[in-house]
C-alpha positions in Angstrom: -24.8 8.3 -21.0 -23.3 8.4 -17.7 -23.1 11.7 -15.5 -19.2 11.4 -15.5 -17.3 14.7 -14.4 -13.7 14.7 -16.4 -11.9 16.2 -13.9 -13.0 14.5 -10.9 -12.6 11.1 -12.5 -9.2 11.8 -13.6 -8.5 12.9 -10.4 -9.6 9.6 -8.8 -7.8 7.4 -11.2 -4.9 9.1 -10.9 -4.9 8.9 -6.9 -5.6 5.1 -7.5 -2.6 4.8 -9.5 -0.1 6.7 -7.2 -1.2 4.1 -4.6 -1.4 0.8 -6.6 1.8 -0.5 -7.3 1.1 -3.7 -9.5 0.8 -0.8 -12.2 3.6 0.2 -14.8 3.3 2.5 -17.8 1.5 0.3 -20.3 -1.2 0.0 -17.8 -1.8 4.0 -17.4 -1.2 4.1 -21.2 -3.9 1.9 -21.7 -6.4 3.1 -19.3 -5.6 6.6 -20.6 -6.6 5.2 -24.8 -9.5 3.9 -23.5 -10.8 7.3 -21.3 -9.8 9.3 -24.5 -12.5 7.0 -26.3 -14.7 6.7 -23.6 -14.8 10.9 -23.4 -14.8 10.7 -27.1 -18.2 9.1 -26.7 -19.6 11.1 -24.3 -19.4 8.3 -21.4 -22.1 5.8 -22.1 -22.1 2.4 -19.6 -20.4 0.3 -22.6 -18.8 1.2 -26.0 -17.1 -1.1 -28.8 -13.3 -0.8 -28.7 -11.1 -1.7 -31.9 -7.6 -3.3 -31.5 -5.3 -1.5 -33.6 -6.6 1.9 -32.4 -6.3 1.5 -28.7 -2.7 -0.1 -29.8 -1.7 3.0 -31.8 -3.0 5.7 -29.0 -1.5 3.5 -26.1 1.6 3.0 -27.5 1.7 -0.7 -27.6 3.1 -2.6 -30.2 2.7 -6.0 -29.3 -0.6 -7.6 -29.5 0.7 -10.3 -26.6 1.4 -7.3 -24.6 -2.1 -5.5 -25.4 -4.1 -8.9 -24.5 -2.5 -9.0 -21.2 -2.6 -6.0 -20.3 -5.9 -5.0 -21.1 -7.2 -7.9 -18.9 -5.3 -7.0 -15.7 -7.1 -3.8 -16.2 -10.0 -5.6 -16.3 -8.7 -7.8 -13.2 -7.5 -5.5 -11.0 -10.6 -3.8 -11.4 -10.1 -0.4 -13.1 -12.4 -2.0 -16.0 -14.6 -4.8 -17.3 -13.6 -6.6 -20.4 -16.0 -8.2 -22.4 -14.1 -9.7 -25.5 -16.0 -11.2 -28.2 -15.8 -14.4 -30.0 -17.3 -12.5 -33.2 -14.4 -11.2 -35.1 -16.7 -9.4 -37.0 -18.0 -7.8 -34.0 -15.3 -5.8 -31.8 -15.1 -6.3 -28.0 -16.2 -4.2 -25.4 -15.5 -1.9 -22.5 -17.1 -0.7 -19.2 -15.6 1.9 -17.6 -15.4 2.2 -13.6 -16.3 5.6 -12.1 -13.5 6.7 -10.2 -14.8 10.2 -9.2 -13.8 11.4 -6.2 -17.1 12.7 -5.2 -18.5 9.0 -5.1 -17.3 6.3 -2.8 -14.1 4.8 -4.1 -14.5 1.6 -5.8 -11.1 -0.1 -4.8 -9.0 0.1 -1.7 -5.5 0.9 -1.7 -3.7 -2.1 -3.1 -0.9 -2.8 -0.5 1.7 -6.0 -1.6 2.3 -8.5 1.3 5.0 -8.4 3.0 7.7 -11.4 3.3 7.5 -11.8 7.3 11.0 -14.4 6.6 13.2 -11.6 5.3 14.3 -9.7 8.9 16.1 -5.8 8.1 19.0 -5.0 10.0 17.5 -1.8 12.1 20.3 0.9 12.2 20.1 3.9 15.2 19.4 7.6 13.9 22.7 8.3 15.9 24.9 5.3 14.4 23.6 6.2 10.8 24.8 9.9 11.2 28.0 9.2 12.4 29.1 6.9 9.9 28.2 9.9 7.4 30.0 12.3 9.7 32.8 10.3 9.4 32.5 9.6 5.7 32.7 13.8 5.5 35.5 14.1 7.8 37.3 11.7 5.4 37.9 9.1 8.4 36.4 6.1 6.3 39.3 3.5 5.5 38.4 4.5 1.7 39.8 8.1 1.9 42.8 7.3 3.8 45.8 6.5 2.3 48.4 4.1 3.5 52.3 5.2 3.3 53.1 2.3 1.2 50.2 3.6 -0.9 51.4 6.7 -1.6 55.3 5.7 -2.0 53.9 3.1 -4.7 51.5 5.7 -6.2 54.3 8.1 -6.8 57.0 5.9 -8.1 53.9 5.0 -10.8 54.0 8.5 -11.8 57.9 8.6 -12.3 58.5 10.4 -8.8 60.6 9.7 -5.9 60.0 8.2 -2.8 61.4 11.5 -1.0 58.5 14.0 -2.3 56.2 11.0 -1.7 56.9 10.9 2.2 57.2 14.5 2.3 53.7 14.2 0.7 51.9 11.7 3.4 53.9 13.7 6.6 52.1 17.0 5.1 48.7 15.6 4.7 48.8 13.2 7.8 49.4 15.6 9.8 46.4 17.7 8.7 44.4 15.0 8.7 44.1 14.6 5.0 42.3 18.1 4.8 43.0 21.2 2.8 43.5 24.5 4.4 39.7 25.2 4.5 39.5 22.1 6.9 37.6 20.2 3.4 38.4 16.5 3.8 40.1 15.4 1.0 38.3 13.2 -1.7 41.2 12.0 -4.3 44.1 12.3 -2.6 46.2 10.6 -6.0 45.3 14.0 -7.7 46.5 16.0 -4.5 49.7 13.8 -5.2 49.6 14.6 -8.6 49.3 18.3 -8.2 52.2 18.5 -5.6 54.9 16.4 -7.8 54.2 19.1 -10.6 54.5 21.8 -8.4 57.9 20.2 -7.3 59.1 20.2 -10.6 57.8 24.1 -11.4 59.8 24.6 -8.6 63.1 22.7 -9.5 62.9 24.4 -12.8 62.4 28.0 -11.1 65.4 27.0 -9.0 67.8 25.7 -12.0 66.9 28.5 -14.2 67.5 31.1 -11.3 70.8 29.6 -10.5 72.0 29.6 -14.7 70.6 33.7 -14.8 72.9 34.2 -11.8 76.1 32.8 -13.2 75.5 34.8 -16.6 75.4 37.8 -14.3 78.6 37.0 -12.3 80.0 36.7 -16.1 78.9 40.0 -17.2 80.2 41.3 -14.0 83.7 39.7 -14.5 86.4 42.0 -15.3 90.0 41.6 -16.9 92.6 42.9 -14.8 95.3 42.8 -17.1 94.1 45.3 -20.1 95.8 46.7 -22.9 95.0 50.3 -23.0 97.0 51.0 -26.2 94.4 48.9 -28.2 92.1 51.1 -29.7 88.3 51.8 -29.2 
């Protein structure tokens, strides 16, 4: 039996994997089956492993997948595999001592770089004035075009009057709101102020119809009949 602290090996590992990127999750799932066993065991340098049961505690369901996975583990180091040719007799497993006490066993895995692909460099300054500007809504995408908004409006059965009186309001504020908020869907602000037009029309037909049936309750006949009675 090795002198194996949990902690401090799980630890290790766990550092190792943060900075090895060749890894995905079947890998840690698999390393993690074959710790539980390993622990299980009570550490010794090699133990038997059976198929089926690191499949079912790792997750896997492909015995393709398990095979290839199980030797990249071995590969890159983070194991050694010894399969047998004995189907009678199962494979097995040494496990590397990643405590973080002892000297690490594997440097920091770092991918090569293509030198050919070149990355366009962009300034601190010029990177936060394009998103100032994308705030302040002075992107092309956030400002509308008059023929825009004339089309937008006689889409939504309104005329072409509200919809200049629309983009005169708005362009004048800079396609903000009172609050000085840029704008970000100016086709629901158009929205909004064609219903509000038409609350207002409504207001202003129904207020004009109330005032002619009080000029007719007003109304009197000159030319009564006081002999009629009561």
């Amino acid at each position: 039996m090795q002198n194996v602290n949990y902690i401090n090996h799980l630890n290790g590992v766990q550092d190792q994997f943060v900075k090895d990127s060749r890894l995905n999750p079947t890998h840690i799932s698999m390393y993690m089956a074959l710790f539980k066993f390993w622990n299980y065991l009570h550490f010794p340098k090699t133990f038997h492993i059976n198929r089926e049961e690191i499949m079912q505690l790792s997750k896997i369901g492909s015995k393709a997948t398990y095979h290839r996975v199980i030797k990249e583990l071995s590969l890159w180091k983070y194991i050694v595999y010894m399969p047998s040719n004995n189907p009678f007799k199962g494979s097995k497993v040494k496990m590397l001592n990643f405590d973080t006490t002892c000297k690490p066993l594997l440097s920091p895995y770092r991918p090569k770089l293509d030198t050919t692909v070149k990355q366009e460099l962009v300034s601190k300054d010029k990177r936060n004035k394009t998103i100032k500007n994308t705030i302040n809504g002075e992107g092309n995408k956030t400002l509308p075009k008059k023929n825009e908004v004339i089309e937008f409006f006689k889409t939504e059965n309104g005329s072409e009057t509200d919809a200049l009186k629309f983009f005169n309001h708005y362009q004048a504020t800079g396609w903000k709101l009172n609050n000085k908020t840029p704008i970000e869907d100016w086709q629901a602000m158009a929205q909004k102020w064609m219903l509000k037009t038409k609350e207002f029309e409504i207001e202003k037909t129904n207020g004009k119809q109330l005032s002619q049936i009080q000029d007719n309750h007003l109304h009197t006949i000159r030319n009564k009949n006081y002999n009629q009675p009561l």
